[in-house]
C-alpha positions as CSV (number, residue, x, y, z in Angstrom):
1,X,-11.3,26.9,-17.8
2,X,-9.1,27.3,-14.7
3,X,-6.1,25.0,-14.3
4,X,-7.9,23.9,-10.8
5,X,-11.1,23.2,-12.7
6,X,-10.2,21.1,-15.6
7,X,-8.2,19.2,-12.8
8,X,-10.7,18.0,-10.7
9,X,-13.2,16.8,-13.7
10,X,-10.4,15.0,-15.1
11,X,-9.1,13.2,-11.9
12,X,-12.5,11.2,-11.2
13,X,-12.6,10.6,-14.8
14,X,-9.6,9.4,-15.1
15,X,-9.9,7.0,-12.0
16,X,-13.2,6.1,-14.1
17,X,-11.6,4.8,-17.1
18,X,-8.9,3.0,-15.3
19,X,-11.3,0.5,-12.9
20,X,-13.2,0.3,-16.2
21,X,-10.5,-0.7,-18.1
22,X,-8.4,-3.0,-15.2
23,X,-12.3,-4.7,-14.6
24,X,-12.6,-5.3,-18.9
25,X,-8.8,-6.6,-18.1
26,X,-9.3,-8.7,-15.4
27,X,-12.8,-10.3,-17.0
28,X,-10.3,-11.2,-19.8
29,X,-8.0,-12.8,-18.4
30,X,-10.2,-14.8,-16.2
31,X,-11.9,-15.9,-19.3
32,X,-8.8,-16.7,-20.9
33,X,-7.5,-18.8,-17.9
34,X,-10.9,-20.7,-17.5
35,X,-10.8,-21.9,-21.2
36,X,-7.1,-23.1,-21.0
37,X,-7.8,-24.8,-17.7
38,X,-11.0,-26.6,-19.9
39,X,-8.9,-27.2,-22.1
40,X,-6.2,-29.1,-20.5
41,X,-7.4,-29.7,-17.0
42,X,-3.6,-31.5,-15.7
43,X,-2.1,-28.4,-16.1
44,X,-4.6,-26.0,-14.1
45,X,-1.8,-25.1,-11.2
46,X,0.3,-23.1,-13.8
47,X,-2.2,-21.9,-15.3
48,X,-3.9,-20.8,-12.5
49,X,-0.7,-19.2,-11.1
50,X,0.1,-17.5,-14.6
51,X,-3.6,-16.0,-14.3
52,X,-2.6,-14.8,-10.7
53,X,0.9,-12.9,-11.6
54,X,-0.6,-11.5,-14.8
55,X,-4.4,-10.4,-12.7
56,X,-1.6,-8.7,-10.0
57,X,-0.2,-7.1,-12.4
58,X,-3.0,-5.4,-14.3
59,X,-4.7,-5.0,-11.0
60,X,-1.4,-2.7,-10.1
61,X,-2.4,-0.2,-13.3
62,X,-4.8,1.0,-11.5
63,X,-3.4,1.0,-8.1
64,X,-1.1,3.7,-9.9
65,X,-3.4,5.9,-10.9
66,X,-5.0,6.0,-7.8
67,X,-2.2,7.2,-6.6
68,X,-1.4,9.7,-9.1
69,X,-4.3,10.9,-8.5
70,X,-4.0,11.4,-4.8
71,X,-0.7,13.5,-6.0
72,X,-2.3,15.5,-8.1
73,X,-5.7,16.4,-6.1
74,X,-2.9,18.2,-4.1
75,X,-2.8,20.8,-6.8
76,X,-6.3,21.8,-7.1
77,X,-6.2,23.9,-4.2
């Protein structure tokens, strides 16, 4: 299999397994927030704004491949 080829089955795939992955992230990490927060309901602003840094950041993983891939759909031809 050409170079070319196995480049543009593995791009979509990839982008695949990264909103897959960021979306199992970001489900976590809601969860986690929402049983803190029921936990100890005074101190929902921080954790609220942990949840938000820590969402942007995961969120951002996959930002990056999307961009990678934009770099390298360049190459298929």
């Amino acid at each position: 299999m050409p170079y070319a080829s196995a480049l543009s089955f593995a791009l979509p795939l990839g982008i695949a397994i990264a909103a897959i992955g960021s979306g199992i992230g970001l489900g976590m990490i809601g969860q986690g927030a929402m049983q803190a927060i029921g936990r100890q309901p005074e101190a929902a602003a921080k954790i609220q704004l942990a949840m938000i840094i820590i969402a942007g950041l995961a969120e951002a993983l996959t930002i990056y491949a999307f961009v990678t891939m934009f770099v390298l759909s360049t190459k298929i031809g």
